[in-house]
C-alpha positions as CSV (number, residue, x, y, z in Angstrom):
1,X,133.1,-45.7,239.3
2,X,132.4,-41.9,238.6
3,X,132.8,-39.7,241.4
4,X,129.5,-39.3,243.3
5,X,128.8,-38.2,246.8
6,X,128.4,-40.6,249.2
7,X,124.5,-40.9,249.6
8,X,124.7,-41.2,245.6
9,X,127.2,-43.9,245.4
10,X,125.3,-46.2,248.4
11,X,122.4,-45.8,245.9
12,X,124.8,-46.5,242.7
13,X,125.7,-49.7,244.5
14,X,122.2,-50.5,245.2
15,X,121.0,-50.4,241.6
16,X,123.5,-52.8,240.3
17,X,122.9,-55.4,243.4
18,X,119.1,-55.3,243.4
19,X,119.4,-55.2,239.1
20,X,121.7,-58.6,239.3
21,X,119.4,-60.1,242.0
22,X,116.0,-59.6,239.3
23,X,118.2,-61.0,236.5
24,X,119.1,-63.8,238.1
25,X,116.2,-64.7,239.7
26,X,114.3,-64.2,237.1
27,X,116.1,-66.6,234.8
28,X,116.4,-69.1,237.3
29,X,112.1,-68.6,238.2
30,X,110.9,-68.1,235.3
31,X,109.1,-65.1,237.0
32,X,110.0,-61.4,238.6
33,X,110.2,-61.0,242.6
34,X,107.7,-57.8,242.8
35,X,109.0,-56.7,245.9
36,X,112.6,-56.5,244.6
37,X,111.2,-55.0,241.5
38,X,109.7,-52.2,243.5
39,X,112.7,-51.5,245.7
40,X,115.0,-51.0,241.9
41,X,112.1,-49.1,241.0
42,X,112.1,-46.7,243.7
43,X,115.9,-46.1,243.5
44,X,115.4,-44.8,239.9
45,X,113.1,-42.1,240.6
46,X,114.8,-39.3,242.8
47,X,115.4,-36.0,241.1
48,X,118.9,-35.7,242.6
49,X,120.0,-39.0,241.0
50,X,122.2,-38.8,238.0
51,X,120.2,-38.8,234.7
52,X,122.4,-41.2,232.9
53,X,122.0,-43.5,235.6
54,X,117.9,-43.2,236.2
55,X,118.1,-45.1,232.4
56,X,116.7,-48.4,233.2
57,X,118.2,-51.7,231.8
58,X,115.8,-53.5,229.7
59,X,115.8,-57.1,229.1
60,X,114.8,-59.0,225.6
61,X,112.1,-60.8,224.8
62,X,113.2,-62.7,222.5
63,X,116.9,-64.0,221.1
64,X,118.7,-61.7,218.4
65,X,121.5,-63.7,218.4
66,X,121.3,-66.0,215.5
67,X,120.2,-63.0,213.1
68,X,123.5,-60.9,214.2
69,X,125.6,-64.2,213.4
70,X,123.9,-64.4,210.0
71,X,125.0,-60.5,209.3
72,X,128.7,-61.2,210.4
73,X,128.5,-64.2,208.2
74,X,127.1,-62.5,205.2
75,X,129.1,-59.6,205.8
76,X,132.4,-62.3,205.8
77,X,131.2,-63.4,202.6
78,X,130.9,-60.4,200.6
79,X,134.2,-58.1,202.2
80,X,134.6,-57.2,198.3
81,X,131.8,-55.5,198.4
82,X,131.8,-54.2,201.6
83,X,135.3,-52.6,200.7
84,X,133.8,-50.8,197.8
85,X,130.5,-49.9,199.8
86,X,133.1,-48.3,202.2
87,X,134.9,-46.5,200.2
88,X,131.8,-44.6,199.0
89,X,131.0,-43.8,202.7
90,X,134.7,-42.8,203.5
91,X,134.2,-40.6,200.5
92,X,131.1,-38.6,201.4
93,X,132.0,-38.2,204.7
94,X,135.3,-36.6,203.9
95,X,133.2,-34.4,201.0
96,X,130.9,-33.7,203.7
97,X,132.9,-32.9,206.9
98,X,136.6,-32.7,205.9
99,X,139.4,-34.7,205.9
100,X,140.2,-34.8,209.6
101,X,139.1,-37.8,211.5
102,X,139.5,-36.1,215.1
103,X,137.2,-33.2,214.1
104,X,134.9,-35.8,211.5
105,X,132.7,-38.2,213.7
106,X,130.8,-39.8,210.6
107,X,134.6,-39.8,208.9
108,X,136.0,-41.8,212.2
109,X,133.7,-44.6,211.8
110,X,133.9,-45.2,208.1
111,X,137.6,-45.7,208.9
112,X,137.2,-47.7,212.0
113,X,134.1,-49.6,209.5
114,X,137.3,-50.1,207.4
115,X,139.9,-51.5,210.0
116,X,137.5,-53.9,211.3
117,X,136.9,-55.1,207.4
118,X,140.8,-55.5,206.8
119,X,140.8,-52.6,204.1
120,X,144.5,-51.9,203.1
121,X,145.2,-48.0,204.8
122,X,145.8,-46.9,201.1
123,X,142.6,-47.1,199.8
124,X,141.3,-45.3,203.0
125,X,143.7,-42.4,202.3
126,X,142.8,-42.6,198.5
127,X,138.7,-42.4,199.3
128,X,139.9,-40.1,201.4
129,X,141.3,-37.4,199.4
130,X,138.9,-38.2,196.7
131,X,136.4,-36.7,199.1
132,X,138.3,-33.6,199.8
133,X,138.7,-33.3,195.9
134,X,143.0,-34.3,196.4
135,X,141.9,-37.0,193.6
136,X,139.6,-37.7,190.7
137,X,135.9,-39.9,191.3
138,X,132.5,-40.0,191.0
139,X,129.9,-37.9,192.7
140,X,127.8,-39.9,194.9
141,X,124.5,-38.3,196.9
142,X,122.9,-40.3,199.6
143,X,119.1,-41.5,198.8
144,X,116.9,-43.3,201.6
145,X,113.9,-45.5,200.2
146,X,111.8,-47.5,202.8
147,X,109.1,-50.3,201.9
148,X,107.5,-53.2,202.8
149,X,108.3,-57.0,202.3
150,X,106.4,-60.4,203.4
151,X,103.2,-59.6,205.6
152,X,103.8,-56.2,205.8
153,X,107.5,-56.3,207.5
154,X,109.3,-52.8,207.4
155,X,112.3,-52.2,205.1
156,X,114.9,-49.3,205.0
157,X,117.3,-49.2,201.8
158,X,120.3,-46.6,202.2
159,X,122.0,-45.9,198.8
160,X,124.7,-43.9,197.4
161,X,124.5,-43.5,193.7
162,X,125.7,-41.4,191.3
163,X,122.7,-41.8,189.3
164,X,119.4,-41.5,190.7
165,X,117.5,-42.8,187.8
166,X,119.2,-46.1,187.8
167,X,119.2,-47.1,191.7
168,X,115.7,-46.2,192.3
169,X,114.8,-47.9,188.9
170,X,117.0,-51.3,190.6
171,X,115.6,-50.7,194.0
172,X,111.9,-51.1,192.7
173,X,112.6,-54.0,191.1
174,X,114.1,-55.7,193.8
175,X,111.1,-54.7,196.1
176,X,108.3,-56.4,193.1
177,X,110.0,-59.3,192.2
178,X,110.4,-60.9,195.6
179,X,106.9,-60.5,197.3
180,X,107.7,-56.5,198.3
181,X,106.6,-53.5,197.9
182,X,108.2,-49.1,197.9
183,X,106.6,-47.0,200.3
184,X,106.5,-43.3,200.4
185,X,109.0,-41.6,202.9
186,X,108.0,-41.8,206.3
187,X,106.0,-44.6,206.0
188,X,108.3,-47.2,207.7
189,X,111.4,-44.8,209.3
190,X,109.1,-44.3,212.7
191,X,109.5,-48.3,213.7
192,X,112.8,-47.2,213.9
193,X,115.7,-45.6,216.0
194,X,119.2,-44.3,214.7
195,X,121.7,-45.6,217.5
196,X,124.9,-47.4,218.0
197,X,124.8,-51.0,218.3
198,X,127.8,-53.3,220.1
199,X,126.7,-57.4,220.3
200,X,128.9,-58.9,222.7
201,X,128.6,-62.7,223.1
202,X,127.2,-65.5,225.4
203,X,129.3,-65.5,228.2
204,X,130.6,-61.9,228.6
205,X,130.7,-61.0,232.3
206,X,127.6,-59.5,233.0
207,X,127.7,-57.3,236.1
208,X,131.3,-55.9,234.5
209,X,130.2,-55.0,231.1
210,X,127.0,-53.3,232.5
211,X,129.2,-51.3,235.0
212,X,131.4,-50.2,232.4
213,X,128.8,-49.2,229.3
214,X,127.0,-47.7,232.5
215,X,130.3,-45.4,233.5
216,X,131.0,-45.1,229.3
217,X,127.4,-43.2,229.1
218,X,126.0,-46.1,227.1
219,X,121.6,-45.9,227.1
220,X,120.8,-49.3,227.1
221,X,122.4,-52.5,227.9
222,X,119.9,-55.6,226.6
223,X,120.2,-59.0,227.8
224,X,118.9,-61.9,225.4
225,X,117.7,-65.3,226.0
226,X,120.7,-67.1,225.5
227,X,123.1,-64.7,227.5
228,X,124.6,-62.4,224.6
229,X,124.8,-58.4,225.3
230,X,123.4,-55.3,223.4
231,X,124.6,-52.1,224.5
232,X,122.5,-49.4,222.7
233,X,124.8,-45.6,222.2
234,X,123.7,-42.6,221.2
235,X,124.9,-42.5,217.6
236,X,127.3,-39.5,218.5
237,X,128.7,-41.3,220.8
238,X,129.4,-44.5,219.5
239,X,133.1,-44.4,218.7
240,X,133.9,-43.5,221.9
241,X,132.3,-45.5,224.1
242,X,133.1,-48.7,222.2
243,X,136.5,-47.6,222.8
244,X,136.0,-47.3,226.2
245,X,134.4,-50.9,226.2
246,X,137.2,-52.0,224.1
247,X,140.2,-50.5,226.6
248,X,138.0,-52.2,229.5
249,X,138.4,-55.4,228.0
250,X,135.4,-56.0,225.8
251,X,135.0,-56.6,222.2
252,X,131.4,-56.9,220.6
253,X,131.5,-59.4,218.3
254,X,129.7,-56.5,215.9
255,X,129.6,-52.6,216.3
256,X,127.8,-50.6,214.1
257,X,125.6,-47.1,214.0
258,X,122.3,-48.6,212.6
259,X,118.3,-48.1,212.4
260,X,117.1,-50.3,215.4
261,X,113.3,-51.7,214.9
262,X,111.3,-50.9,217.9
263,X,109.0,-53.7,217.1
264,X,110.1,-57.2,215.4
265,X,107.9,-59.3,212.4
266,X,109.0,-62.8,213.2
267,X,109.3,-65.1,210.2
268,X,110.0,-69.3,209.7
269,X,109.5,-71.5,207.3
270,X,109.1,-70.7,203.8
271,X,108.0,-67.1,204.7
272,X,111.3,-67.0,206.2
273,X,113.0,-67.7,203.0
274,X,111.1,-65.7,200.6
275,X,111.7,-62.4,203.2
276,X,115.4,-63.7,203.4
277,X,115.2,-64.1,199.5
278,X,114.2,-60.3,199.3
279,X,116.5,-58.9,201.6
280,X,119.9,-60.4,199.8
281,X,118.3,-58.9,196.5
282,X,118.1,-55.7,198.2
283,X,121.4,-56.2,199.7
284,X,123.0,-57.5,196.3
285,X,122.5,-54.1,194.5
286,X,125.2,-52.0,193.7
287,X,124.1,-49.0,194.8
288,X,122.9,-50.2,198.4
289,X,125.1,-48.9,201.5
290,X,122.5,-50.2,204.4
291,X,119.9,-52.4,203.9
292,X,117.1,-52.3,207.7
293,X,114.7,-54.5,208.6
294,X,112.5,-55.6,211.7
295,X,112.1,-58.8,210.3
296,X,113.2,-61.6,212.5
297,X,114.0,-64.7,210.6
298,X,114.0,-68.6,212.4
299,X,116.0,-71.0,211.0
């Protein structure tokens, strides 16, 4: 626990009961005990209090769960491609900020992107010193395109390309073939927010992981419907706090830095499809690092 004064700590202690209490009560109710609600309230407000700790814990609406499955899955599927996808990124960020992982945040987590996909060490150090011009490649630049799919729902489409012409040429096809459309820029990055992202699963130990992304100086920690965990990081500091996390005993079952939707177009059915349809074609191109959505499919 970090080293408060006294009055401080009693108050500490205080938020996490009264926080537990609402969760549980709530789930077991089906409603919200105002008074309680009001007392947790109360405790968040005083100037004095640590500003990390005023950060209220939200909790879901709705379930996330199956979607992040379906991404691991997918992302299982294709590790060919995600090896070559990260070997672009190790790449730029060792053009872009050096060699040096200690001093290189965005160059830390396209290696630790790279341990957690089983890439062999050697083609990290070779995309590595490819970047820092040690060896021979191609000269990749980073292009954002955002657009719409089914009903409206907001797409982001992160490239790296060594040919401009060619990836937005692909990109646009991909968006008018399946049921989509481009957009300008701007027009869909302000659903969004750029943060770090650890899942942890059904059954993870509550009060202990929120106590410990708490300490770590994590922003959010989400509870969904059917029990799994999303602690929300300032993008900065991802890398360490999932390491924090992971000393502490907890592995997410995915860890990224992404573009979180701050609202969610819920699909099922055969709307569900043709938006899922879109998204691998989107996904499928060569050129496409990152591919963001708020769409919410249902099996």
């Amino acid at each position: 626990m970090p080293c408060f004064g006294a009055a401080t700590q009693g108050r500490y202690g205080k938020i996490l009961v009264l926080f537990t209490r609402l969760h549980r009560e709530k789930n077991a109710l089906g409603g919200v005990n105002t008074a309680l609600t009001s007392e947790y309230a109360s405790l968040l407000r005083p100037a004095d209090y640590p500003r990390r700790l005023r950060k209220a814990f939200s909790m879901a609406g709705h379930s996330k769960w199956a979607n992040i499955k379906h991404k691991k899955a997918a992302s299982d599927a294709k590790r060919g491609k995600i090896w070559t996808r990260l070997i672009k990124e190790i790449t730029v960020a060792a053009r872009m900020g050096g060699g040096d992982i200690a001093s290189n945040p965005r160059l830390r987590l396209a290696v630790d992107k790279a341990a957690d996909a089983n890439m062999p060490k050697d083609n990290v150090t070779r995309a590595i010193q490819r970047g820092t011009g040690g060896l021979e490649g191609a000269n990749y630049e980073e292009i954002r395109y955002e657009g719409y799919g089914i009903n409206g729902a907001a797409i982001i489409v992160d490239c790296m390309t060594d040919n401009r012409v060619r990836t937005v040429a692909e990109v646009r096809h991909a968006f008018s073939k399946f049921g989509g459309n481009m957009g300008t820029e701007g027009s869909v990055a302000f659903l969004f927010r750029h943060c770090g992202q650890l899942m942890f699963a059904p059954g993870t130990n509550e009060d202990a992981l929120m106590e410990a992304a708490l300490e770590a100086g994590a922003e959010d920690v989400i509870a969904d419907d059917e029990g799994g965990f999303e602690v929300i990081t300032d993008p900065h500091q991802f890398s360490a706090i999932r390491a924090t996390l992971e000393k502490a005993g907890f592995k997410p079952e995915l860890a990224e830095v992404t573009m979180k939707p701050s609202t969610a177009a819920e699909f099922a059915g055969d709307e569900g499809l043709k938006m899922q349809k879109l998204l691998d074609a989107l996904e499928n191109l060569d050129d496409v690092q990152e591919v963001y959505t708020n769409a919410v499919i249902h099996d």
